[in-house]
Structures are given as structure tokens and as C-alpha cells.
DODRENVO-812427 format. One record per residue: residue in one letter; x, y negated, z negated of N, C-alpha, C in turn. Coordinates in steps of 0.001 Angstrom, whole numbers, plus 500000, padded with zeros to 6 digits. Example, Ala and Ser with C-alpha at 12.3 -4.5 7.8 and 13.67 -1.06 7.14 Angstrom:
! residues 2
<aa->a, n.u->513190, n.v->505690, n.w->492200, ca.u->512300, ca.v->504500, ca.w->492200, c.u->513200, c.v->503300, c.w->492200> $
<aa->s, n.u->512850, n.v->502250, n.w->492920, ca.u->513670, ca.v->501060, ca.w->492860, c.u->512900, c.v->499970, c.w->492130> $
! end
This chain:
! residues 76
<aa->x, n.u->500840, n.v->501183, n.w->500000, ca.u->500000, ca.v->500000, ca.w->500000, c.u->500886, c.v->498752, c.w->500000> $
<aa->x, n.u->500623, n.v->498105, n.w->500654, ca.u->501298, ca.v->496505, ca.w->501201, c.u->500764, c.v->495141, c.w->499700> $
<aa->x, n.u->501508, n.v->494614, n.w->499644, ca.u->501094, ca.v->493310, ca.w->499140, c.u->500173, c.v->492307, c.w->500285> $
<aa->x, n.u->498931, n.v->492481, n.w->499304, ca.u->498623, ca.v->491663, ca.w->500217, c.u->498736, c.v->490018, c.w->500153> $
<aa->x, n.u->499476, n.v->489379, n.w->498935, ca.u->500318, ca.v->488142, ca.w->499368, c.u->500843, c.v->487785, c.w->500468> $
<aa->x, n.u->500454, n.v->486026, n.w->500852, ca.u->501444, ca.v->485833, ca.w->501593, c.u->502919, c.v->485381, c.w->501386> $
<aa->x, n.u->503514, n.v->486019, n.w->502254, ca.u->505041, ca.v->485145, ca.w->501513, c.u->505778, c.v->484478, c.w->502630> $
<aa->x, n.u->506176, n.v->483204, n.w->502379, ca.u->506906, ca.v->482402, ca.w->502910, c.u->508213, c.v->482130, c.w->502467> $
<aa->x, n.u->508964, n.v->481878, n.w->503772, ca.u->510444, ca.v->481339, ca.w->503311, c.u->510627, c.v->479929, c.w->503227> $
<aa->x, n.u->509746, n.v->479382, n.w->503554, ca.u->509932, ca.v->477687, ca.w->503824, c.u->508539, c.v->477050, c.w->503803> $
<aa->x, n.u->508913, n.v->475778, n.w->502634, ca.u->507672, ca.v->474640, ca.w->502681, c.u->508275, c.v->473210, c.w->503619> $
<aa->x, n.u->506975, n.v->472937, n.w->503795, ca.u->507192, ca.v->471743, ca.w->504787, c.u->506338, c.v->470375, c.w->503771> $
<aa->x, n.u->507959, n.v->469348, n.w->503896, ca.u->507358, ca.v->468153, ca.w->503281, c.u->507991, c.v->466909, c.w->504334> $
<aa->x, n.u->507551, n.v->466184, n.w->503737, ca.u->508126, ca.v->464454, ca.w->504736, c.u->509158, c.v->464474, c.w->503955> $
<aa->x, n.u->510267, n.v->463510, n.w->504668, ca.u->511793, ca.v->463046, ca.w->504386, c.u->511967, c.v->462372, c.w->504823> $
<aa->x, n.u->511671, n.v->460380, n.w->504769, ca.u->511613, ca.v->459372, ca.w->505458, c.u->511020, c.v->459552, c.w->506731> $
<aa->x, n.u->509757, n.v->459564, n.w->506226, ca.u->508589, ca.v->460004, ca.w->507681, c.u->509252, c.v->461345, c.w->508496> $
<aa->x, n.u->509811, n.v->461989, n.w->508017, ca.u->510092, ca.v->463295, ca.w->509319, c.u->509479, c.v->464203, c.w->508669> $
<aa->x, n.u->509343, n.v->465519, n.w->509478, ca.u->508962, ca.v->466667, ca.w->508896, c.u->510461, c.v->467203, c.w->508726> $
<aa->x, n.u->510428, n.v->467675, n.w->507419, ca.u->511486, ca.v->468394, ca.w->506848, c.u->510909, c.v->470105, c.w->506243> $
<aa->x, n.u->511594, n.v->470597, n.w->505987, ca.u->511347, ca.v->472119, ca.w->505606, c.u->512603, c.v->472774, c.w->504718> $
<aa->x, n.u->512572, n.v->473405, n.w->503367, ca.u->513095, ca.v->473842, ca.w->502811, c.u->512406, c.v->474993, c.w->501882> $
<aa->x, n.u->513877, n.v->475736, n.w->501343, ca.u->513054, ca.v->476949, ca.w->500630, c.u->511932, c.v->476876, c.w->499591> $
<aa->x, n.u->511251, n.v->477460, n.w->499442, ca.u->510218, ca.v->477589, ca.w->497972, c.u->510767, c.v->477608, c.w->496715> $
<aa->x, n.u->510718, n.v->476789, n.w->495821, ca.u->511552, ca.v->476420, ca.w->494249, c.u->512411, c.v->475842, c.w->494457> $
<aa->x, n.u->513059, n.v->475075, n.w->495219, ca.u->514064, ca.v->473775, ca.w->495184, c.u->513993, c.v->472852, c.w->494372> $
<aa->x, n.u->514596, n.v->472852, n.w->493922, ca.u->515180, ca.v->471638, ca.w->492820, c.u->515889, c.v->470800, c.w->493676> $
<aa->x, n.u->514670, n.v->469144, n.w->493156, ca.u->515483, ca.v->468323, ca.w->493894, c.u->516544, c.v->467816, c.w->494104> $
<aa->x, n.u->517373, n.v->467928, n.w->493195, ca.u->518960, ca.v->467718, ca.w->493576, c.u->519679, c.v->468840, c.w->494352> $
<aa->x, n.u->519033, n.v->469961, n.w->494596, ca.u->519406, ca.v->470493, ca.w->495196, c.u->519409, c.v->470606, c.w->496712> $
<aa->x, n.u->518232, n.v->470269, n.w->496842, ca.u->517703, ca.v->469701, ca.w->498098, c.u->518418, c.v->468495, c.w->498788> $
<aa->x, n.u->518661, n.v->467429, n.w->498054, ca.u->519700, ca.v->466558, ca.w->497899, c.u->521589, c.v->466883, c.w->499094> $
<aa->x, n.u->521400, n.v->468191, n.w->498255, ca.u->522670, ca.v->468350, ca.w->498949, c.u->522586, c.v->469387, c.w->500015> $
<aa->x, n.u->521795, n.v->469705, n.w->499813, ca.u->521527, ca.v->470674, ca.w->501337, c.u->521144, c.v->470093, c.w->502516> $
<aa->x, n.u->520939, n.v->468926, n.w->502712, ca.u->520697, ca.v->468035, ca.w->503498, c.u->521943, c.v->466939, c.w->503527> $
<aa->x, n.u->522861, n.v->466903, n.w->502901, ca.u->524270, ca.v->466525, ca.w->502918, c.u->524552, c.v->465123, c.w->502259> $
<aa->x, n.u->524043, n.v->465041, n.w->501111, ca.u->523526, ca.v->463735, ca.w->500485, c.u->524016, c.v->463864, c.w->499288> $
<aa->x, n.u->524930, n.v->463135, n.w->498491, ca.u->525270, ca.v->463208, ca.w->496964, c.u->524340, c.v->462650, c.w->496137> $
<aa->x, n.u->523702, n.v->463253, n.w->495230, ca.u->522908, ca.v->462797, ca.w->494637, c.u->523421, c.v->461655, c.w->493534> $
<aa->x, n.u->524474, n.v->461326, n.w->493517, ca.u->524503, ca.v->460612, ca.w->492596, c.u->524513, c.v->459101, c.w->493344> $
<aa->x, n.u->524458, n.v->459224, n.w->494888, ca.u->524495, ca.v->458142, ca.w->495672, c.u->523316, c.v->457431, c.w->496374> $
<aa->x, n.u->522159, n.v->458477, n.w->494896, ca.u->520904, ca.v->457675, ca.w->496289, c.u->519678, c.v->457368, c.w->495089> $
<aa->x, n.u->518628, n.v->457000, n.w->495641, ca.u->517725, ca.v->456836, ca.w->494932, c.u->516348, c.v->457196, c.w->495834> $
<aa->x, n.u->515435, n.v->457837, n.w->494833, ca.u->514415, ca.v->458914, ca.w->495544, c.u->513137, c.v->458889, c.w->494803> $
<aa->x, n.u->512234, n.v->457996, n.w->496207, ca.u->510830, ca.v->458057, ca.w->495834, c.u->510061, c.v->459132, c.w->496442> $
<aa->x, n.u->509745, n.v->459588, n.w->494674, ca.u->508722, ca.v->461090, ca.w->495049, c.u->507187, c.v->460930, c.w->495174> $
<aa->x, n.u->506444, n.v->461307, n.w->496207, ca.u->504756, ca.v->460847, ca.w->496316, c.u->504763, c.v->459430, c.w->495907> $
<aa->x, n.u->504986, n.v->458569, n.w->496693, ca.u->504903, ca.v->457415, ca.w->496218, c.u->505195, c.v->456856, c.w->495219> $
<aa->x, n.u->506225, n.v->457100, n.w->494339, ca.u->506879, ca.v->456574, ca.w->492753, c.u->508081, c.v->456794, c.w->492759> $
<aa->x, n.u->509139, n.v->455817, n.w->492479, ca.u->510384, ca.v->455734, ca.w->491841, c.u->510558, c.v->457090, c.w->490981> $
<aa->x, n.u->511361, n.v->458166, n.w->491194, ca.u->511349, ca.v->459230, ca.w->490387, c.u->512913, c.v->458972, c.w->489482> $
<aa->x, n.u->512452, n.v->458945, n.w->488374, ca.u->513992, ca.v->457953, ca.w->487334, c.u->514895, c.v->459623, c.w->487674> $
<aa->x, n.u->515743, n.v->459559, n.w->487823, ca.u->516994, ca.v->460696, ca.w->488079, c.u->517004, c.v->461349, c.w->486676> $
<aa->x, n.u->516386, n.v->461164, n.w->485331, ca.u->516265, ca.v->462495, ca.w->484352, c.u->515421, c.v->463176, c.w->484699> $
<aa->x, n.u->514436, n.v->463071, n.w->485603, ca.u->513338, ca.v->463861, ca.w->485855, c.u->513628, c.v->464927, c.w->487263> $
<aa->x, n.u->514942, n.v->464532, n.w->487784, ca.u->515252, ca.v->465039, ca.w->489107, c.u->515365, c.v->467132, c.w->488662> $
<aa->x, n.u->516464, n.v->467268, n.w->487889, ca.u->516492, ca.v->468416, ca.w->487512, c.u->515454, c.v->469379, c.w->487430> $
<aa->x, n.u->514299, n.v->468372, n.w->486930, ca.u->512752, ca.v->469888, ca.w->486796, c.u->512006, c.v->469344, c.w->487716> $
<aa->x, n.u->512461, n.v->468876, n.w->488834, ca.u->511382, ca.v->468570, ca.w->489763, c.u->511563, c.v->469431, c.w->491145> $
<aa->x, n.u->510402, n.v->470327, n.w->491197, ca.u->510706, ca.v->471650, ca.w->492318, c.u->509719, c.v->470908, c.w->493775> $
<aa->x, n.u->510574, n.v->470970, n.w->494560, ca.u->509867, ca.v->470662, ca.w->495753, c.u->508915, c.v->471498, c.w->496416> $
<aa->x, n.u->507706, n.v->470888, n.w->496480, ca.u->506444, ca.v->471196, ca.w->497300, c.u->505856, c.v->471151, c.w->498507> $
<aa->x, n.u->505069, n.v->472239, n.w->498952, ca.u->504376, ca.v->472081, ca.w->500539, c.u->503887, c.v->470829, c.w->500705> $
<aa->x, n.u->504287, n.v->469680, n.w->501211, ca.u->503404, ca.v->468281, ca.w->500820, c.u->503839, c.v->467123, c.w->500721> $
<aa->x, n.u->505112, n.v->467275, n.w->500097, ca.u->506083, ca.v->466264, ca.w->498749, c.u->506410, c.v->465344, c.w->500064> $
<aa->x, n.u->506294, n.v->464175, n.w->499795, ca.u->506655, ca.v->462847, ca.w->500320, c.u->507705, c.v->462400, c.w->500031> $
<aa->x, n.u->508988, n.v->462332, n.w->500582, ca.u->510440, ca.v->462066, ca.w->499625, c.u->510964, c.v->460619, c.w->500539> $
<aa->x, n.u->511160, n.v->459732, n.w->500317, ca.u->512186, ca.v->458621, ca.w->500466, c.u->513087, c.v->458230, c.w->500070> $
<aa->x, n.u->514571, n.v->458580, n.w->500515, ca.u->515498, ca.v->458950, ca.w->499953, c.u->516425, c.v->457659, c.w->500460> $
<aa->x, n.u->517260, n.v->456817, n.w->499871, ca.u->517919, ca.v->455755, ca.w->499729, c.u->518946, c.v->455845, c.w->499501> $
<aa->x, n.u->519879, n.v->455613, n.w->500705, ca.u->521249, ca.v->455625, ca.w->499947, c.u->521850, c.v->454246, c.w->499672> $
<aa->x, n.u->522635, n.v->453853, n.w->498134, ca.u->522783, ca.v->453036, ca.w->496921, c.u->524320, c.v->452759, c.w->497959> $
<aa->x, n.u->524450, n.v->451766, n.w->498209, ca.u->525799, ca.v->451166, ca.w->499030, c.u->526098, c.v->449785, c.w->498126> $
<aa->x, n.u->527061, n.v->449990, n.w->497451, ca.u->528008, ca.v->449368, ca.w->496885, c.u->528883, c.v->447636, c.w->497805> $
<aa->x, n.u->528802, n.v->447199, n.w->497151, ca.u->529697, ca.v->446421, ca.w->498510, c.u->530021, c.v->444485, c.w->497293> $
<aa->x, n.u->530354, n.v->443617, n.w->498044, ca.u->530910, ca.v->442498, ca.w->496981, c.u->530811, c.v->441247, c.w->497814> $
! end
């Protein structure tokens, strides 16, 4: 007898208006760098809100998730 679950390898969310796709349970800093981005260099609005970077660690990316991701450029 089969599971009858479905199972997927990949959710699909926005990433500065694109369609993006990554695995199921990503942690957003992880996501971060799998897309080639240091997280300590950006700043990231989740569903429409400033997400403060203590909250990054337990935040698992979703079929859905709206991400705007900013990279923090230094300069004088």
C-alpha cells in the first residue's frame, strides 16, 4: 500500500517579484545563502513586514512567502 500523501520537493514563493522555488523547511537564512547572499548583508521583508533578523532563524519558508530582500551597501 502506497502513501497516499502528496510529496513535494519544492515550494514556490516571490523573491523581489520573481517566482522563486526552494526546498520544504528552509530556514530563512538559509535560503539566504543558497541563493548566494550573506545574510549578514541584507535586510528582508517577509509578507509585507520588516522581519527584525532575531526572528530569521525560526522562520521556515512557505508555498506563498513574499520575500524582499535588500542588500545593506556601506559607502561615506
Amino acid at each position: 500500500m502506497t502513501d497516499s500523501l502528496p510529496t513535494t520537493n519544492s515550494i514556490q514563493l516571490s523573491v523581489n517579484g520573481k517566482v522563486a522555488n526552494c526546498p520544504p523547511q528552509t530556514l530563512l537564512p538559509d535560503y539566504l545563502q543558497q541563493i548566494g547572499m550573506n545574510p549578514r548583508l541584507v535586510a528582508v521583508e517577509y509578507n509585507g513586514e520588516i522581519l527584525h533578523r532575531q526572528f530569521w532563524p525560526e522562520t521556515y519558508l512557505q508555498t506563498g512567502d513574499r520575500l524582499e530582500i535588500v542588500t545593506i551597501v556601506g559607502g561615506g
